[in-house]
Structure formats: structure tokens, C-alpha cells
C-alpha positions as CSV (number, residue, x, y, z in Angstrom):
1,X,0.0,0.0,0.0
2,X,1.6,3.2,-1.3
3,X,0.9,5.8,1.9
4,X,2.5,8.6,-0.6
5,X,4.3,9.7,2.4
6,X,7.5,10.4,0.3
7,X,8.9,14.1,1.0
8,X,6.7,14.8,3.9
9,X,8.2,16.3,6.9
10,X,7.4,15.4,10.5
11,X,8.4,16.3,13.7
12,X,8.1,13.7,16.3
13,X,8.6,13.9,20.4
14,X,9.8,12.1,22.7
15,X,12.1,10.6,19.7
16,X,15.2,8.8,21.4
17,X,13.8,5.4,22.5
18,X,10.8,3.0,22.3
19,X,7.8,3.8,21.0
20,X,9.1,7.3,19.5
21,X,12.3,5.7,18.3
22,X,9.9,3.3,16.3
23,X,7.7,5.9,14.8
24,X,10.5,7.8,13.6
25,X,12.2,5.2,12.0
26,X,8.8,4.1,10.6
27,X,8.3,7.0,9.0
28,X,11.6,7.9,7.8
29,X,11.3,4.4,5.7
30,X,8.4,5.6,3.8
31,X,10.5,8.7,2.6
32,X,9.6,11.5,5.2
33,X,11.7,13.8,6.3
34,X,12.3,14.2,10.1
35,X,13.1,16.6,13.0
36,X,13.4,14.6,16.1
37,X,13.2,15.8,19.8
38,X,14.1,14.5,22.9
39,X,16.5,14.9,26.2
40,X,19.0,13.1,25.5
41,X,21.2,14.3,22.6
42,X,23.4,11.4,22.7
43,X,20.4,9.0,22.3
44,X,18.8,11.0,19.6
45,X,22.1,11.2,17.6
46,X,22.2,7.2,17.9
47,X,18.9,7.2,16.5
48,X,20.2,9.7,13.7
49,X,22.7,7.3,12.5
50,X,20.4,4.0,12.5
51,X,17.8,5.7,10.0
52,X,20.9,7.4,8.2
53,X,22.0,4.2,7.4
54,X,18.5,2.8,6.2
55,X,16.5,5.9,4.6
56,X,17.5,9.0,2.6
57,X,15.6,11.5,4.8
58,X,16.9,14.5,6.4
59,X,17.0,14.1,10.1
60,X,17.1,17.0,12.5
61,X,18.0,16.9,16.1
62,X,16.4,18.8,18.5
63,X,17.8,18.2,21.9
64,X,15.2,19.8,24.5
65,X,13.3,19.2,27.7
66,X,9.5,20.0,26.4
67,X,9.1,20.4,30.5
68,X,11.2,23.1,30.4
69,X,9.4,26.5,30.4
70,X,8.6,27.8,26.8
71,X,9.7,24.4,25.3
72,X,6.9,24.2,22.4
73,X,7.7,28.1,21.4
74,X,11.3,27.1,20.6
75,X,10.2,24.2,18.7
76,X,7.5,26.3,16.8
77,X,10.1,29.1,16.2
78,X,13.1,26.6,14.9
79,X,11.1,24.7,12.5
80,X,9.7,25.9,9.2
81,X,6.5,24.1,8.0
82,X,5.3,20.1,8.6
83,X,2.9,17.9,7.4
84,X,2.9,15.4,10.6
85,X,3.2,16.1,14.4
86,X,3.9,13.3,16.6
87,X,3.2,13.8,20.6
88,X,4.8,11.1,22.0
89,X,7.3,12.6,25.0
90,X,6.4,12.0,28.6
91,X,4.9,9.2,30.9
92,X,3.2,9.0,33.8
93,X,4.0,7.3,37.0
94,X,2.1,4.5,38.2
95,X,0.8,3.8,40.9
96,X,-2.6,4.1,43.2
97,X,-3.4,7.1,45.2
98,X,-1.1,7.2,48.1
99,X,1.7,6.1,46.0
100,X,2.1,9.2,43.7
101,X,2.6,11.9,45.8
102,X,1.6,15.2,44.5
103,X,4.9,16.4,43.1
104,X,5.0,13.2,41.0
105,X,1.5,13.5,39.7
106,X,2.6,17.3,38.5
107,X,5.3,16.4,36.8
108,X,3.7,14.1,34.8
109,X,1.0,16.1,34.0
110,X,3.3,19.1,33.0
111,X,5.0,16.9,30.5
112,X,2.5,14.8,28.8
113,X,-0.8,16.4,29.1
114,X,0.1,20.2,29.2
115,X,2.9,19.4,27.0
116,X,0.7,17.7,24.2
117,X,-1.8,20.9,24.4
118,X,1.3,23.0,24.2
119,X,2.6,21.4,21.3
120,X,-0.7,21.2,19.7
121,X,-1.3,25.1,20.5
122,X,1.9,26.0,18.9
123,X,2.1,23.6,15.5
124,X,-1.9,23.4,15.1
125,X,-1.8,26.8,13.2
126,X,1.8,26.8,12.2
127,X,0.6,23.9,9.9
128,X,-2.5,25.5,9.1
129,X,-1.4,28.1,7.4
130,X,1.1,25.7,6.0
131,X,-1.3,24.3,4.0
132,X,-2.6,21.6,6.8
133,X,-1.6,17.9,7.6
134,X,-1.7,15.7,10.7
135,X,-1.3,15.7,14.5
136,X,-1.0,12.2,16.1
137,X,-1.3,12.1,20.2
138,X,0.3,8.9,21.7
139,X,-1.9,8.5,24.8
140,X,-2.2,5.2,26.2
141,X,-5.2,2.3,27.1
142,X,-5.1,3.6,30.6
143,X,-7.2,6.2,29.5
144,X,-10.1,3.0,29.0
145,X,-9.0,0.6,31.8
146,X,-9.2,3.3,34.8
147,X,-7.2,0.8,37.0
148,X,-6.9,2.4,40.5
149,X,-2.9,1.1,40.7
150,X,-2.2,3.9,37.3
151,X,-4.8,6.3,38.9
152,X,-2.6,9.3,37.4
153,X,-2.0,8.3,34.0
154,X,-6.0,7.1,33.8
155,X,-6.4,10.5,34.8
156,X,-4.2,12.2,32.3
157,X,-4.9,10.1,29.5
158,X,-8.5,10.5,29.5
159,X,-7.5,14.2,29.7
160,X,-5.7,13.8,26.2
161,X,-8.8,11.4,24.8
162,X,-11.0,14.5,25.7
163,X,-8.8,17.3,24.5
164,X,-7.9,14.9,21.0
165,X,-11.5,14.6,20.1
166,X,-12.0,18.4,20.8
167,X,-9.8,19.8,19.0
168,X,-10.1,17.0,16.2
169,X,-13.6,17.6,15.3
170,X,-13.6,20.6,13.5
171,X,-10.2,20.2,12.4
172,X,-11.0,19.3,8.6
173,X,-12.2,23.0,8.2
174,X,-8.9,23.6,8.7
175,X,-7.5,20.8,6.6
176,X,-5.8,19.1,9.4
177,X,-6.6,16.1,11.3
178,X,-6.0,15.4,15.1
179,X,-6.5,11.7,16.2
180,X,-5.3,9.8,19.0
181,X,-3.8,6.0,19.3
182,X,-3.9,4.6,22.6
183,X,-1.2,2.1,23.4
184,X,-1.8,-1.2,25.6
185,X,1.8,-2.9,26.8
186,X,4.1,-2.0,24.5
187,X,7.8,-3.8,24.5
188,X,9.9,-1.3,25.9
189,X,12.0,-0.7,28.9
190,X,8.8,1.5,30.1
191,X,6.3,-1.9,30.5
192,X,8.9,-4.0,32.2
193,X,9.5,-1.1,34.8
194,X,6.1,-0.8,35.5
195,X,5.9,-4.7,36.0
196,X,8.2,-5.0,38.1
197,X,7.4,-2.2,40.4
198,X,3.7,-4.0,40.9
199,X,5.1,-7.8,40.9
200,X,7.1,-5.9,43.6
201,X,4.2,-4.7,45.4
202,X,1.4,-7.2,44.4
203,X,3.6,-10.6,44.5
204,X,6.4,-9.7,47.1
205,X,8.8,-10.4,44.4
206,X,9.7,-8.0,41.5
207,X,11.5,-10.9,39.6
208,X,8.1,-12.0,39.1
209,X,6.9,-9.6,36.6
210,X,7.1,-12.3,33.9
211,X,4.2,-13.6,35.4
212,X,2.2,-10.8,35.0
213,X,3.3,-10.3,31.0
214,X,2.2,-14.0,30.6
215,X,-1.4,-12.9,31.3
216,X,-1.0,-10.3,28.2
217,X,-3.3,-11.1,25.0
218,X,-0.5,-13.6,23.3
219,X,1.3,-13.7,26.2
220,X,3.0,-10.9,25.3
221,X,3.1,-6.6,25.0
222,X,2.4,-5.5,21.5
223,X,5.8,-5.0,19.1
224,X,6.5,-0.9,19.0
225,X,5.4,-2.0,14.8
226,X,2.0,-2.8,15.5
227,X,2.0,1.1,16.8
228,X,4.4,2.7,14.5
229,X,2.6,1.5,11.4
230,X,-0.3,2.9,12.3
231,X,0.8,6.0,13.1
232,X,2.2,5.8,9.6
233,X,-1.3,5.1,8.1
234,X,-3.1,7.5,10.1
235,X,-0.5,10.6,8.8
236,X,-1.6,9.4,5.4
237,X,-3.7,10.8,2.9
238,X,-5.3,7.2,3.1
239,X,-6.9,8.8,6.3
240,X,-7.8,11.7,4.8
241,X,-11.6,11.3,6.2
242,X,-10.5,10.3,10.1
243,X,-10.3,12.9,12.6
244,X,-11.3,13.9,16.3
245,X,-11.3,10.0,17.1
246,X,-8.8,7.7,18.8
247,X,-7.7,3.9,18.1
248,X,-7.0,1.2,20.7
249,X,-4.3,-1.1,20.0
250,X,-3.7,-3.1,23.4
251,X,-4.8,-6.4,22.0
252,X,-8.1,-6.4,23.6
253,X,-7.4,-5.6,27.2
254,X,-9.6,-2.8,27.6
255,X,-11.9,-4.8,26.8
256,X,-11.5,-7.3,29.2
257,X,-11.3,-4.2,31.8
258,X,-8.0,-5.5,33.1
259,X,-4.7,-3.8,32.9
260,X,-2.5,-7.3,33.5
């Protein structure tokens, strides 16, 4: 299937491992250009040279804390015009009530939810007036499950699900599209954290998270693929009709209205 991707440009955050690493090499093989954004410089310039090795896209670096105060406007002012905007940086802690303290909870907030509306506020018009394209919130299946032991990223990420429809439902006026994908398990370092730190408190035994994976749909966490290529299809003019919705891709567990 010919996405016609080819000389688009994107800018995607959160850029220098898992899930963000994926997308941008994802997209980078179906010809678009990239500028990439993350903490760590040294991670992002490893993930410069991969795709610089297997694609002939430009790749620009932006090494930034989108925490930081007047984080988007930087972005916004250093880049000329995109097609695609992925919002991918920040996570947040798990955990029930009395185990993210207040200062936690803030932080995470700060990054991912006020930094996707920040990002969004900055780049919606920018690419507007560009001529339009896509934006492409990574949010999360906690947003659907509502367990009590992520009570602050359930909170958050229904936040985003809200502010994603929102601002996506009117966005064809403008030519643009917002839509949202919401992640079950994915295999990164991120999952296996998380595991452990309830095998730890659920099982007595944080070498036990394995157990916990096993009761995944497959037995496993989805491959960072089974994201990445949607986000690929969903940036497409193949797409061209869907906006102000977002797609659940955790295998069925939000269905089965269990996290584990």
C-alpha cells in the first residue's frame, strides 16, 4: 500500500527510545523527512545514524526538555513548515493514590498532558497556514481501563482522549486532522518497569513480573510495529476522512477491563 508519504516532513517527540524511536524510524522508511526531539542528545544522535544508514531522509535533532518553560515556542520558532506532528514525550508514573505523591503527579502532567496541548497550540496553526496535515497524540489504554494502581496516568490520559476529540472535530475545516492511538503494553524498557514495580508490590517479588506479562493477550506486549505503522497510516492521505477520534491497539485488554 503506497501511503504517498514520500517528502513529507514530521516532527516527532519524545524521539530517542521506544515507542518514538519506532515511529520515527517508521516513517523515515516511507520517505519522510524528520526533526526529532528528545533529552537526550546522545540517544537522539544514535537514532540519527540507524535511519541514516536505512533511509534518505533528512534528520534533525532537537535536543530539549518540552518540560522546560517555553519548550513548544522554541520548537515552533526553529522549525519551518510540517505535514505530521507526533506527541509522544512523557509518561506517567504509576501507581494508586497514596503512591504518587503530589509532586509526581505534576510532573507528569506538566510533561505529557500540558505538553501535548502546548505542542498542539503551537504547531496546530503553524501547519495550518502551511497548508494543513496531521497531529497524532500517543496517549495510552489507561485512559479506557481506569485501573486504580495507574490512577494518574487514567487520569491524564482520558485528559488527552477528551482534548484529542476536541480539538479534532472541526479540524477538517482547517484541513488538518487530530487523532489519537492509545497504546496497551508495548515492549519497551517503560512496560517492564512498570511490572516489576507491581510484581514488587502485588507478589512480594519484582523478579516476578514475567508472570504478569504472561497474562497479556499472546502472552506478550504488542511489538512498537504494530503502533508505528499505524501512526504511519493514520499521517496518510489514506486517512484523509478520520479525525477527532482515537484507536485502541492493546490487543483487547480494555476490553477485558484489566490492565495485567
Amino acid at each position: 500500500m503506497d501511503l504517498k508519504l514520500d517528502g513529507k516532513t514530521a516532527l516527532v517527540t519524545g524521539a530517542s527510545m521506544g515507542i518514538g524511536e519506532h515511529i520515527a524510524e517508521t516513517l523515515a522508511g516511507e520517505g519522510v523527512h524528520l526533526h526529532l526531539t528528545a533529552r537526550s542528545e546522545d540517544k537522539l544522535q544514535e537514532v540519527k545514524v540507524h535511519i541514516s544508514k536505512t533511509a534518505n531522509v533528512s534528520v534533525t535533532l532537537h535536543p530539549l526538555d518540552l518540560e522546560s518553560e517555553g519548550a513548544s515556542e522554541k520548537l515552533a520558532q526553529s522549525i519551518g513548515n510540517i505535514d505530521i506532528l507526533v506527541n509522544n514525550a512523557g509518561a506517567i508514573p504509576s501507581g494508586d493514590l497514596w503512591d504518587v505523591d503530589e509532586v509526581a503527579w505534576r510532573k507528569g502532567f506538566n510533561l505529557k498532558v500540558f505538553g501535548y496541548i502546548n505542542m498542539c497550540r503551537q504547531f496546530y496553526t503553524k501547519m495550518k497556514d502551511g497548508g494543513g496535515g496531521a497531529i497524532i497524540n500517543i496517549i495510552g489504554n489507561g485512559g479506557e481501563v481506569l485501573d486504580r494502581n495507574y490512577i494518574a496516568g487514567a487520569s491524564g490520559n482520558i485528559s488527552l482522549m477528551g482534548f484529542t476529540r476536541s480539538l479534532g472535530g472541526f479540524a477538517l475545516d482547517d484541513n488538518m486532522r487530530v487523532v489519537g492511538i492509545n497504546p496497551g503494553p508495548v515492549n519497551t524498557d517503560r512496560i517492564y518497569n512498570m511490572l516489576r514495580k507491581r510484581a514488587q508490590k502485588d507478589l512480594g517479588d519484582i523478579e516476578r513480573y514475567e508472570e504478569l506479562a504472561a497474562g497479556y493477550p499472546l502472552g506478550r506486549p504488542a511489538h512498537c510495529r504494530e503502533i508505528s505503522d499505524l501512526v504511519a497510516f493514520l499521517a496518510s492521505y489514506r486517512a484523509g476522512y478520520i479525525t477527532g477520534t482515537v484507536f485502541t491497539v492493546d490487543g483487547g485488554i480494555s476490553a477485558r477491563t484489566s490492565i495485567v
